[in-house]
N, C-alpha and C positions, 0 to 999 in steps of 0.2 A: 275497216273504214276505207272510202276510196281514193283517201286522200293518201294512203300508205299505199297505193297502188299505182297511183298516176308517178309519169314521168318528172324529168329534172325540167322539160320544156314547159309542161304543161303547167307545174309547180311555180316556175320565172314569169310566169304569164300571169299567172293568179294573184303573186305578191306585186308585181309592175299594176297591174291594174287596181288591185287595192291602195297603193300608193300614190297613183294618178288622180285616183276618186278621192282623193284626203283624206285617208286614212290610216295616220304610218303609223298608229302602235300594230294594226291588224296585218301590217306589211311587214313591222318588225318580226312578229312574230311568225308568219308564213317563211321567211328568209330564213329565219336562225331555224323552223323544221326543215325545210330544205338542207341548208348546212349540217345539221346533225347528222344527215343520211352518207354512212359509210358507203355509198355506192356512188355517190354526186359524182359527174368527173369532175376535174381540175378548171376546165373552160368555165365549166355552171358555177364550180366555187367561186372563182373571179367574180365569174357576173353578178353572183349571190351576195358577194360581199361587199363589192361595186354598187348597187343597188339596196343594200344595208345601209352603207354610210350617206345615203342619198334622206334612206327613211328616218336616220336619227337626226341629220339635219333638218328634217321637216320636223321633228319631234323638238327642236332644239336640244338637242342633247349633244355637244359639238365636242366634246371632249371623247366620246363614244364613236361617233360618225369619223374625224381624225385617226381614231386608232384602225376602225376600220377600214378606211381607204388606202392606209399605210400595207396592211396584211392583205388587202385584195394587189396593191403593186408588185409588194415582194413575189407572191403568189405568182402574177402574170410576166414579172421580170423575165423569169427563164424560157418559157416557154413560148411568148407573146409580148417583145418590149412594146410593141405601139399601145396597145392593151393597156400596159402599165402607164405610157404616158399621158392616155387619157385617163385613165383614173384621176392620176397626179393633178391631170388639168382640171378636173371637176372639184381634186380636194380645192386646190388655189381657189379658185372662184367661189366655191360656196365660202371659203375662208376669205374671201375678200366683200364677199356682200354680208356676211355678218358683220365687220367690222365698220365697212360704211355706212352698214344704217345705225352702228352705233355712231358716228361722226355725224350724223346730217343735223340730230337734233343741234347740238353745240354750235356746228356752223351756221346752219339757220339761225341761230341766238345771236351768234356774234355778226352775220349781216345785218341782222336789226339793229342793234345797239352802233354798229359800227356807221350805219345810215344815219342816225342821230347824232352824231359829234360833227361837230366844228372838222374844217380841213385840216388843220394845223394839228390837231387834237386826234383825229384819223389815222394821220399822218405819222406821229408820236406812237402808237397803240402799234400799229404795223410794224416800224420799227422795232418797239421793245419786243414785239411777238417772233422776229426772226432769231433771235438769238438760242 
C-alpha cells in the first residue's frame, strides 16, 4: 500500500488535513498509524501526538486528548522545551474552552433570572453567591 511507503512528512500532512476538513476519527486514526511506525523520529512523534490530542478534542474525547498532550510534552521536554510548552499551551486552552462552554449555559441562566429580581433581592443573591 502507498501509505506504508510515504514519509513521516507526508503522513503529518494527510492527518492535519483530515482534521482541518472535520474529520477527527479519520485523523485519529491516520496519527496512531503514523505513531505505530518504528521508524517515526522523535520531532514527528511530538507532532503526532501534539496533533492527536488536537483530534480527540475534536472528538470530545478529552480524557484521551489530556493524556495525550501530557506524552507528546514529556516527549518534547528533552529534546525541545518550547515544543513542550506549546503543547502544554494548547492542552490549557482546549482545557479551558471545554469548561467554559460548560459555564456559559448556567451563567446565561443566571443573568436572566438575576435581570428579573428586585434590587435588594439582586443584591441578596450576589451576596449569598460569593461565599
Amino acid at each position: 500500500m502507498a501509505g506504508d511507503l510515504a514519509g513521516t512528512g507526508l503522513l503529518l500532512a494527510r492527518a492535519e488535513a483530515l482534521l482541518t476538513g472535520g474529520h477527527a476519527d479519520r485523523a485519529i486514526t491516520a496519527y496512531q498509524g503514523l505513531l505505530s511506525r518504528p521508524d517515526c523520529p522523535v520531532r514527528a512523534r511530538v507532532e503526532a501526538l501534539w496533533m492527536l490530542g488536537r483530534a480527540f478534542g475534536h472528538d470530545r474525547r478529552h480524557d484521551r486528548a489530556a493524556a495525550v498532550f501530557g506524552e507528546a510534552a514529556l516527549l518534547a521536554r528533552a529534546e525541545d522545551p518550547g515544543t513542550a510548552v506549546q503543547v502544554l499551551k494548547t492542552h490549557r486552552f482546549r482545557h479551558a474552552l471545554r469548561w467554559a462552554a460548560r459555564a456559559l449555559v448556567p451563567a446565561s441562566l443566571a443573568r436572566e433570572l438575576a435581570a428579573s429580581l428586585g434590587r435588594e433581592t439582586r443584591w441578596r443573591s450576589m451576596r449569598s453567591g460569593a461565599r
